[in-house]
C-alpha positions as MATLAB code, in Angstrom:
seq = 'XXXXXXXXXXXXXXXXXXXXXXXXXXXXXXXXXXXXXXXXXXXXXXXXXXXXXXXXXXXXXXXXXXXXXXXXXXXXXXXXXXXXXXXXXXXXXXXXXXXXXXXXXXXXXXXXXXXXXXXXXX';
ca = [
     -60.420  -67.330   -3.396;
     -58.551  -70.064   -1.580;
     -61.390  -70.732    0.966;
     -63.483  -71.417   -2.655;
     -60.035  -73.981   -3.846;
     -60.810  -75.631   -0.455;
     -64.170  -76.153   -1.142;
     -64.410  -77.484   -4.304;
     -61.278  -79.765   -2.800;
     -63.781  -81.197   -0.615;
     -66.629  -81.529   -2.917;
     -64.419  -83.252   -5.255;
     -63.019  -85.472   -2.117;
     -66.710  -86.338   -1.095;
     -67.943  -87.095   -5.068;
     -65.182  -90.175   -5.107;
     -66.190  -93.001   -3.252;
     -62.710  -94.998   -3.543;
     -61.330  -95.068   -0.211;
     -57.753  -93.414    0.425;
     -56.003  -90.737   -1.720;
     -56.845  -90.199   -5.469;
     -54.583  -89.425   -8.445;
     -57.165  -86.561   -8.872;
     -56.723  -84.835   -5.687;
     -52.853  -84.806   -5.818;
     -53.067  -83.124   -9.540;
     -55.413  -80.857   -7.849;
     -53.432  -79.778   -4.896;
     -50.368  -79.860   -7.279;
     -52.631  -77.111   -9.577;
     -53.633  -74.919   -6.618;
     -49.943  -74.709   -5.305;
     -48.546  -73.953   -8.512;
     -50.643  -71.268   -9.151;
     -50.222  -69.569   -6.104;
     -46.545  -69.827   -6.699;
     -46.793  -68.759  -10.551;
     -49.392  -65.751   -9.689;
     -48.459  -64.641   -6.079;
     -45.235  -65.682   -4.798;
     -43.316  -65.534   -7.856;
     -44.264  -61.842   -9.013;
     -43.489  -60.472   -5.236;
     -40.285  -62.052   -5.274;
     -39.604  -60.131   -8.848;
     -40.893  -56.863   -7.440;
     -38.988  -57.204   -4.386;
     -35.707  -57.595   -6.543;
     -36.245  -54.761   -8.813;
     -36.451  -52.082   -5.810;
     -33.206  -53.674   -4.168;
     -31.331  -53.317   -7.392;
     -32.917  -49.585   -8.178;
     -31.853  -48.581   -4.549;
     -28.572  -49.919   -4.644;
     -28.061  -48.445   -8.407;
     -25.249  -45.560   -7.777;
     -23.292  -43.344  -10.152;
     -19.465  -41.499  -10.269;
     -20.882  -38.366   -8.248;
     -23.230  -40.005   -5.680;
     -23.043  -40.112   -2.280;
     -23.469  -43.751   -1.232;
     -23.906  -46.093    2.065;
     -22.922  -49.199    2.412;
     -24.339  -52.268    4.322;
     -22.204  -51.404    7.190;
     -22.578  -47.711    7.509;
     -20.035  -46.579    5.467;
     -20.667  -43.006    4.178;
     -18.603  -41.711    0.871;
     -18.843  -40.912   -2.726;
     -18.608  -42.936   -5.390;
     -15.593  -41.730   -7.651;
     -15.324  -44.661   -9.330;
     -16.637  -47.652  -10.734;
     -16.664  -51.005  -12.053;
     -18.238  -54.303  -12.990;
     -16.860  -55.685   -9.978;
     -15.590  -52.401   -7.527;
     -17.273  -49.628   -6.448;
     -14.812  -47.292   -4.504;
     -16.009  -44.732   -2.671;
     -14.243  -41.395   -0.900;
     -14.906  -40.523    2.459;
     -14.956  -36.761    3.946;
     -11.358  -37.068    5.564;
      -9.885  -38.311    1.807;
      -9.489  -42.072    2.553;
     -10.652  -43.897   -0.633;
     -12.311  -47.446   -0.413;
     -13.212  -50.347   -2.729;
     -16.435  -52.287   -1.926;
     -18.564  -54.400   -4.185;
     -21.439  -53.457   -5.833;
     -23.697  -55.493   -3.900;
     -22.622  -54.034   -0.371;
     -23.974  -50.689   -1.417;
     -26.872  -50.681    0.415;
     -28.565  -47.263   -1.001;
     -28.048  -43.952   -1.802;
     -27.527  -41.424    0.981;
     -29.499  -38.630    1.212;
     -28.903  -36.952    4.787;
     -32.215  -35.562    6.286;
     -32.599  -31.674    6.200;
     -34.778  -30.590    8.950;
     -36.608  -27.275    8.061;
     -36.473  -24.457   10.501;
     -38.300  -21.810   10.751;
     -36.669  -18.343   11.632;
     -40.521  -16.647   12.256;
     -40.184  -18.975   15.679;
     -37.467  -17.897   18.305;
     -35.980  -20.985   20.363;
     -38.567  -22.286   23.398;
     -36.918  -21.252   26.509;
     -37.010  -23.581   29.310;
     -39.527  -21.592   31.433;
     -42.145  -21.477   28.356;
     -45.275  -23.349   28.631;
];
């Protein structure tokens, strides 16, 4: 698509004769950026913002993290707090924007059918 923008660029570049830069070619660069902005950039950047907000969205309940690695659950919240509780009791206040997600610690299935490899297995 852009390599097709390019070309008719330089079509339209060759078809005028006038020597230097025309108005027409600056409208038509001016075009071509502005749609990539208004139908590429623009709609990532949107999509983008939606998941951060949906990953950082946290209820009274939920066990959160925050940016820096903070572990705890949320017990309450506000427009502008969010305090969390951590295992050992000690309560924090953070705001909502330094909750980075919700934590969900991995659970690694084991199987009991397997006994333990011993160190002289191969």
């Amino acid at each position: 698509m852009i390599a097709t923008i390019f070309m008719i660029l330089a079509a339209a570049a060759k078809a005028k004769k006038s020597s230097g830069f025309g108005a027409d070619l600056i409208i038509l660069y001016i075009v071509v950026f502005g749609g990539l902005y208004f139908f590429y950039l623009r709609p990532r950047r949107q999509k983008q913002a939606a998941a951060r907000t949906q990953t950082r969205k946290v209820e009274v309940g939920d066990r959160a993290q925050t940016i820096g690695g903070f572990v705890g659950t949320v017990v309450k919240q506000g427009d502008d707090l969010v305090t969390l509780r951590s295992d050992s009791g000690a309560e924090l206040d953070f705001v909502p924007t330094a909750i980075a997600r919700k934590y969900e610690p991995v659970v690694h299935e084991s199987s009991d059918d397997e006994p333990p490899a011993q160190e002289g297995d191969k």
